[in-house]
C-alpha positions in Angstrom: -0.6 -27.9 33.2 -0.9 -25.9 30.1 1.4 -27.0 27.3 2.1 -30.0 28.8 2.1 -33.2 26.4 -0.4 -36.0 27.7 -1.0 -39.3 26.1 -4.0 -40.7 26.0 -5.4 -44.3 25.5 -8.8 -43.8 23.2 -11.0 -46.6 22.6 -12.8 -46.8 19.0 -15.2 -49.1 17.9 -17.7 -49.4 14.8 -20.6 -51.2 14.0 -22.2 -49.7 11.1 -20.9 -49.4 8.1 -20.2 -46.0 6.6 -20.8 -44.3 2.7 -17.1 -43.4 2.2 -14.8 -45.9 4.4 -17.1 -49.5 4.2 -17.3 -52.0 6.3 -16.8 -51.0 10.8 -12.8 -52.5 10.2 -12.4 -49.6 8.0 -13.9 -47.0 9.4 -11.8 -48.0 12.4 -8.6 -47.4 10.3 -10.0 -44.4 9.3 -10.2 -43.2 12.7 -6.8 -44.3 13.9 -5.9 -42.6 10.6 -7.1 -39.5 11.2 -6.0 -39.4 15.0 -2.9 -39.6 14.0 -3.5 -36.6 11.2 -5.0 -34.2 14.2 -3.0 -34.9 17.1 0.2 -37.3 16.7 -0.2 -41.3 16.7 2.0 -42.7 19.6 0.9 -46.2 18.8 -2.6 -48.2 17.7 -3.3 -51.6 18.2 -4.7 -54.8 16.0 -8.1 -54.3 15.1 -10.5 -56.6 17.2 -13.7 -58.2 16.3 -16.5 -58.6 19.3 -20.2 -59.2 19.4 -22.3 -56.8 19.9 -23.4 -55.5 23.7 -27.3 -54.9 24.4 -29.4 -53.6 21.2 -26.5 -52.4 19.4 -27.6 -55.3 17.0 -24.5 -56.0 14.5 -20.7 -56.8 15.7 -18.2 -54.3 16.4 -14.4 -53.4 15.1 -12.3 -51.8 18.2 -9.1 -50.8 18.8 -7.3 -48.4 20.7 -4.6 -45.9 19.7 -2.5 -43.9 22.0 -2.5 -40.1 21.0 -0.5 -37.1 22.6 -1.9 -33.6 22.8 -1.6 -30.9 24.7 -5.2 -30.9 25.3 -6.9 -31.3 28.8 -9.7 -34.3 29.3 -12.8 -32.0 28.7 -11.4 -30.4 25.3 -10.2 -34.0 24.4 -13.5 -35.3 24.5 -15.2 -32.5 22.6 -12.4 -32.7 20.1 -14.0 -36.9 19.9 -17.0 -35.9 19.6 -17.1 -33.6 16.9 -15.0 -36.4 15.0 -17.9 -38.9 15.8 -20.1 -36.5 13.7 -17.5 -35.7 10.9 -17.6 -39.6 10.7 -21.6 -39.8 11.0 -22.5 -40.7 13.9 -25.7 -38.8 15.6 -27.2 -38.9 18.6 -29.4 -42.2 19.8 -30.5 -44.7 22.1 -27.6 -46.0 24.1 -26.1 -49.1 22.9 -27.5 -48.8 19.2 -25.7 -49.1 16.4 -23.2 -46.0 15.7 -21.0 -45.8 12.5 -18.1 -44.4 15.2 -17.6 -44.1 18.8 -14.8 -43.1 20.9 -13.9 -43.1 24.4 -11.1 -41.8 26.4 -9.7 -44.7 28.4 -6.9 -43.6 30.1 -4.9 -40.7 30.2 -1.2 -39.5 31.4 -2.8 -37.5 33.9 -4.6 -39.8 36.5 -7.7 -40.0 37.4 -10.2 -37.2 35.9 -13.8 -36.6 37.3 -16.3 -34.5 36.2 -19.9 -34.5 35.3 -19.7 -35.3 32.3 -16.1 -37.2 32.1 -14.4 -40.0 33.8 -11.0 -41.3 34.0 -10.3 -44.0 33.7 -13.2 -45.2 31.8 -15.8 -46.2 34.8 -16.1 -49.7 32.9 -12.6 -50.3 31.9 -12.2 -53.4 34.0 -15.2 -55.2 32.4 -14.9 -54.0 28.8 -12.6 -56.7 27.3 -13.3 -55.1 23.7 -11.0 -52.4 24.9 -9.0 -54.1 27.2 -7.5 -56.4 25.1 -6.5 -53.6 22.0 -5.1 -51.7 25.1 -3.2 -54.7 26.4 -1.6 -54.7 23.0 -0.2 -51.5 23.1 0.4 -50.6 26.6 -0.2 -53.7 28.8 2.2 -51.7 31.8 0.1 -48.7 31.9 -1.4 -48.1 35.8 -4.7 -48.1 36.0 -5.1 -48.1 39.5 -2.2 -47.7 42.4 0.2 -50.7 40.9 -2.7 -52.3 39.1 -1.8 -52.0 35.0 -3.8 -52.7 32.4 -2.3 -55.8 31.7 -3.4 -57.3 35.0 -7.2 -55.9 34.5 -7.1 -58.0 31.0 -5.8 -60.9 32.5 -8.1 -60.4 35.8 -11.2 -60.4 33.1 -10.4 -63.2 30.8 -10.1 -65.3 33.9 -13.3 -64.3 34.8 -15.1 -64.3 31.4 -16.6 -68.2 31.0 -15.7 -69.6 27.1 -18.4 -70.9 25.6 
């Protein structure tokens, strides 16, 4: 589908401060910020705070803001990437601390596999710290046959005890 305009649902988080933007809320907005500068902001949701997952140590800032591009999933995710390192972030153990990280969630397009890309995000269901910025924005996008993403966030904060 060359030229074709896809939206896509990225999930951002922070949890490390950085030099230049401050505190992980910030560099959030940064990011949303400069989404929108490189490829066209369709929406972004409320900023989220959520405890850290495994070693990753301090709490994390995520949201998720709905892009369009003409780009396919593999570019996308390059394009990510690089930003990550514009922004800081080098590669680590999995699960540490990063100063950015982004994820494609979803995308107009379906399902995506490849080595190194899946689509939807293989954990989407059980990721509440995207779910719920995602639910925000687009809680009627299909995730899976007639199941939307509104459903998955209301499926998981069923299942998630409160404590």
């Amino acid at each position: 589908m060359p030229g074709a305009t896809h939206l896509y649902a990225i999930a951002i988080g922070s949890n490390r401060p950085h030099g230049r933007f401050g505190r992980p809320s910030r560099v959030v907005e940064a990011a949303v910020a400069r989404l929108d500068q490189d490829f066209g902001l369709f929406d972004a949701s409320p900023i989220i705070l959520n405890s850290a997952i495994g070693d990753a140590g301090r709490d994390f800032a995520n949201a998720v803001a709905l892009i369009e591009s003409a780009l396919d999933p593999p570019e996308m995710l390059k394009r990510l990437k690089a930003l990550e390192r514009e922004f800081g972030r080098r590669p680590g153990k999995r699960w540490a601390t990063r100063v950015l990280d982004l994820d494609i969630a979803l995308w107009s397009g379906g399902r995506w596999r490849s080595r190194a890309l899946s689509i939807p995000h293989p954990a989407l269901a059980r990721r509440g710290f995207v779910l719920q910025p995602l639910a925000a924005v687009a809680p009627r996008w299909r995730v899976m046959g007639p199941v939307t993403v509104g459903h998955l966030a209301q499926r998981l904060a069923r299942a998630t005890p409160r404590g």
